[in-house]
C-alpha positions in Angstrom: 89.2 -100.3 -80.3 92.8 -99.1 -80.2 94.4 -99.4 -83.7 96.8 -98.2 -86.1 96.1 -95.7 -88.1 96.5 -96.3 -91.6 95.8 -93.9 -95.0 97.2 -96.7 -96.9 98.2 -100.0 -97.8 98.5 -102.9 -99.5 97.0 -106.2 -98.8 100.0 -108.8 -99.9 98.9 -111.8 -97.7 95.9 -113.9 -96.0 96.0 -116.1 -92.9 93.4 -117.6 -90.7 94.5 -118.9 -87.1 91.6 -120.9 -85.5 88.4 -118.4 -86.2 90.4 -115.4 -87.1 91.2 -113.8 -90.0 94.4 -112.0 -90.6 95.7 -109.6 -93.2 99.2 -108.6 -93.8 99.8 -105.3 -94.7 102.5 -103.8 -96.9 103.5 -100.3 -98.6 101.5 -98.7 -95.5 101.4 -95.0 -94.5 100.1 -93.5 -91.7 99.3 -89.8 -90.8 101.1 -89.7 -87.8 104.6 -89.9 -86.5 105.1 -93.3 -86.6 104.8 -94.5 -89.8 104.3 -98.9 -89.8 106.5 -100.9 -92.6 104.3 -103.7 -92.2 101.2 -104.4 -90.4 99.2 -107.8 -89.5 95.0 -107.0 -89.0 93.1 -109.2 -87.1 89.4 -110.3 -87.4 87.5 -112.9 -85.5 83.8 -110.9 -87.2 82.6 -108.5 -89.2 85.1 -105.5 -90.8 87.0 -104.2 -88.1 90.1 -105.3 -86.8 90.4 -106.5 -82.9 94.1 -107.2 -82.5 96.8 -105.6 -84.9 100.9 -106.6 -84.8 103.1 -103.9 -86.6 106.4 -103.1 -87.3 106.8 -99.8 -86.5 110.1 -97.4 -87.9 110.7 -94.6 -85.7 112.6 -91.3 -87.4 114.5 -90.8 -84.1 116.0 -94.3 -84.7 118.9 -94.3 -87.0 120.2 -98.1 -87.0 117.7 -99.1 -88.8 115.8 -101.1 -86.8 111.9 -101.5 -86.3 109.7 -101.6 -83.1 108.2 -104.9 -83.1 104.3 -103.7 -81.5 101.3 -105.4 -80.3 97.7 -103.5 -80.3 95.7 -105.9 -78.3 92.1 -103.4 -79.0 93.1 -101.6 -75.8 96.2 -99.8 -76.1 99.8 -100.5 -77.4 102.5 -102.9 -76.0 106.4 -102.4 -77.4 107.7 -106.4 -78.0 111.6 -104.1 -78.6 113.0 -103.3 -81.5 115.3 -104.9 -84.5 116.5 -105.0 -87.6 114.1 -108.5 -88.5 111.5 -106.6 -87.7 112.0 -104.7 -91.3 112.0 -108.1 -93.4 108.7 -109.7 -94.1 109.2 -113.2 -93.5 110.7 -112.8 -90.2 108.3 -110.4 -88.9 105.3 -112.7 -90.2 106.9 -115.6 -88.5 107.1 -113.8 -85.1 103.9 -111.9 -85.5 101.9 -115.3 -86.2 104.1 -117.1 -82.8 102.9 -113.6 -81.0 99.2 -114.2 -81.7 98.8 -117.5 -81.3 99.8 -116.9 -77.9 98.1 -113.6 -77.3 94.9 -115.5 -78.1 95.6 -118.4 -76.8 95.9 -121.2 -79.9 97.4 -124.0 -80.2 96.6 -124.5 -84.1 99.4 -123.4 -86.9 98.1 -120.7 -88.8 97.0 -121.3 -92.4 97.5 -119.2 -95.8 94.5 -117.9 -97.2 93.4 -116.6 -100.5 94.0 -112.7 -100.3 89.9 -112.1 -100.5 89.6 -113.4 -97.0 
């Protein structure tokens, strides 16, 4: 599986969408050159991820926007870049709209305790 790559992070929020689990991420830092503001994990079994959506700040951009990216377990897929993509609640709300279609589900997402 093709992830991000994460030395840290904090766990602020749970969802489930059909028979996946989903953790948002916060406060995260990565090793590499792209460093992720937020990132959404994706379970359907076990402990490792199959689907991440991140929001992604690039040093060489400087109006403050965020790439808005998609790790489908296979590679990495650029949704564009904006400013929403640094504030929580919209990037949640589009990363939740992104997945149900990516896996094909027509249920709303639910919130989960933070364990999940």
């Amino acid at each position: 599986m093709y992830m991000p790559t994460l030395s840290a992070a904090v766990h602020v929020r749970s969802y489930t969408l059909a028979q996946y689990r989903l953790k948002v991420l916060t406060h995260c830092k990565s090793p590499g050159l792209i460093q992720y503001k937020y990132v959404i994990l994706v379970y359907e079994q076990g402990d490792e991820p199959v689907m991440a959506i991140t929001s992604e700040h690039n040093p060489r951009l400087t109006d403050g926007s965020y790439f808005l990216g998609v790790f489908p377990g296979y590679g990495h897929v650029n949704l564009g870049n904006s400013i929403d993509w640094g504030d929580l609640e919209k990037f949640i709300a589009k990363a939740l709209t992104i997945l149900a279609e990516y896996l094909m589900i027509n249920t709303p997402p639910q919130e989960a305790p933070l364990d999940r």
